[in-house]
N, C-alpha and C positions, 0 to 999 in steps of 0.2 A: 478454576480454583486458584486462588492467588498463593501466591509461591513467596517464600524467605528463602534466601541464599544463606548459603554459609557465608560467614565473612573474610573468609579465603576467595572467596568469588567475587569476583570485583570486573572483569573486562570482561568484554565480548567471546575474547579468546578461552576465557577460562569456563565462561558457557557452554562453547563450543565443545569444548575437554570433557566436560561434564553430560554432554548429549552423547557423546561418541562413547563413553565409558558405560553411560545405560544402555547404550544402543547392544550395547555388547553383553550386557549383564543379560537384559529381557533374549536374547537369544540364546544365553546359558539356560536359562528356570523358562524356557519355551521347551528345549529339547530335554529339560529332569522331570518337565511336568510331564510328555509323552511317554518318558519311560517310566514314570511313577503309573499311569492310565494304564503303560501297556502288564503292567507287573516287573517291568525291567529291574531288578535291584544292583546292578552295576549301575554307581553314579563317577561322574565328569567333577573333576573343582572347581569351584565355583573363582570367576576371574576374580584376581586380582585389583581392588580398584584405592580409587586413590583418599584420603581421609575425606576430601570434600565431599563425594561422591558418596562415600560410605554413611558420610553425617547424611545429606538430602534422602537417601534410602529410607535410611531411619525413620525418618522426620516425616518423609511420605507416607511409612507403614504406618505410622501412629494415626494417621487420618485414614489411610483405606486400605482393604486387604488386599495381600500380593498377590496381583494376578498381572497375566499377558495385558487385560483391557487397560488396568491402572499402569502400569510402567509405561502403556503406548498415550494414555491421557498425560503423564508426568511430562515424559520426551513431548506432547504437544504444548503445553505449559510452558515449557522451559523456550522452547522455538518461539513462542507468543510473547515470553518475559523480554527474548532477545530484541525481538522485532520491534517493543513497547517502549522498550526503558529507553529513558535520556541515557546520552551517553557524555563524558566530558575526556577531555582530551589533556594530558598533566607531558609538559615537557620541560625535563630536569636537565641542569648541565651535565651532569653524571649518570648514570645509573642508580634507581632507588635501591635504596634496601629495604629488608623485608618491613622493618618498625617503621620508618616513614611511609610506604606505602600503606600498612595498616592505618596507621594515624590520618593521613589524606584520606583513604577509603572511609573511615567510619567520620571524619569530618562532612566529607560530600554528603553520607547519607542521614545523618543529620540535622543539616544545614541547608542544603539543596534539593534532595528528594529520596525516599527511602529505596526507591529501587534505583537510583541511579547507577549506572555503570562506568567505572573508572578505566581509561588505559593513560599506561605508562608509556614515554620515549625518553630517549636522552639525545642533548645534540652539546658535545663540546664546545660550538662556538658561541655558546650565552654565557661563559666564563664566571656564572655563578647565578642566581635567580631562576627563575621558573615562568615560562609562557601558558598560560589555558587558552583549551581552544574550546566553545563550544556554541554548536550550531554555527550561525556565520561570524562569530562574534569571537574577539583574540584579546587576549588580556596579557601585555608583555611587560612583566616585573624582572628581567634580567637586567644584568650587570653590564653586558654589549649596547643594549637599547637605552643606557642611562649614558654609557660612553656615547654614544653617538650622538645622543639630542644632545648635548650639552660637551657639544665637540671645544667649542671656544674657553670651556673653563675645566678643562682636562685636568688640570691641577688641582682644583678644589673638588672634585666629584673623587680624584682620587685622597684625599682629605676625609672625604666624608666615609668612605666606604671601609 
C-alpha cells in the first residue's frame, strides 16, 4: 500500500522514530484487544506518541480497520518506504531550523521525488553555503569551496560575497 508521510517526516531517522512508536502502540491495542476478548475491563493508557505518529495513525485508519494485521502491514510499509526512497543528503554551515528544513523538505519533494527523504548535517567549516550529497554525486555551493578555487583572487571573491 503506498504510504504519504507527514511532512514532519523527512529523514531516515524520523522514519525510524516513527516505526519504533508503532511498534509500541500495536503492543499497547495487542494486550487491550486480549483483555477486551478476555472480558478484562481494567484498561492500560494508551502510549503516548508523537504528533507525526499520531497524524500517520489516522491517516492509516481512514484506509483500514484497527487491527494487530494492519499495524503489522503499516510497520512493513514504513520498513519498505525506508528501504525505497531516495534519500539526499543537505549539509548546512549551521544547524537548520525548523522553517528552512520545512522549505528544503517540501522543495525536494516536489522537485526531486515525492518520497524522497531528506537528512540534515552541519559542518562549520563551509563558512556559509550548503554541499548535497546524493548517491555518489556532491554538489558543493559553499563559501570554503568558492574560497579555495579561486585562491588567487581572494580579494574579489570577497567583493563578490
Amino acid at each position: 500500500m503506498k504510504i504519504k508521510l507527514p511532512d514532519s517526516v523527512a529523514s531516515p531517522q524520523d522514519i525510524d522514530g516513527l516505526i519504533t512508536e508503532i511498534h509500541e502502540y500495536a503492543r499497547w491495542f495487542s494486550h487491550e484487544s486480549i483483555k477486551v476478548n478476555a472480558g478484562i475491563k481494567q484498561t492500560s493508557d494508551q502510549p503516548i506518541l508523537s504528533p507525526p505518529t499520531t497524524e500517520m495513525l489516522q491517516n492509516w485508519q481512514k484506509q483500514n480497520s484497527l487491527s494487530q494485521t494492519s499495524l503489522d502491514s503499516l510497520i512493513s510499509s514504513l520498513k519498505e518506504y525506508l528501504t525505497n526512497a531516495p534519500t539526499i543528503a543537505i549539509i548546512l554551515a549551521a544547524p537548520v531550523t525548523n522553517s528552512t528544513r520545512d522549505k528544503l523538505v517540501k522543495w525536494c519533494r516536489q522537485n526531486i521525488a515525492t518520497n524522497v527523504l531528506v537528512e540534515f548535517s552541519f559542518n562549520s567549516t563551509l563558512l556559509g553555503g550548503l554541499v548535497v550529497r546524493y548517491g555518489s554525486r556532491i554538489f558543493d555551493w559553499s563559501f570554503r569551496s568558492r574560497l579555495l578555487a579561486a585562491s588567487n583572487n581572494f580579494t574579489k571573491v570577497l567583493r563578490n560575497v
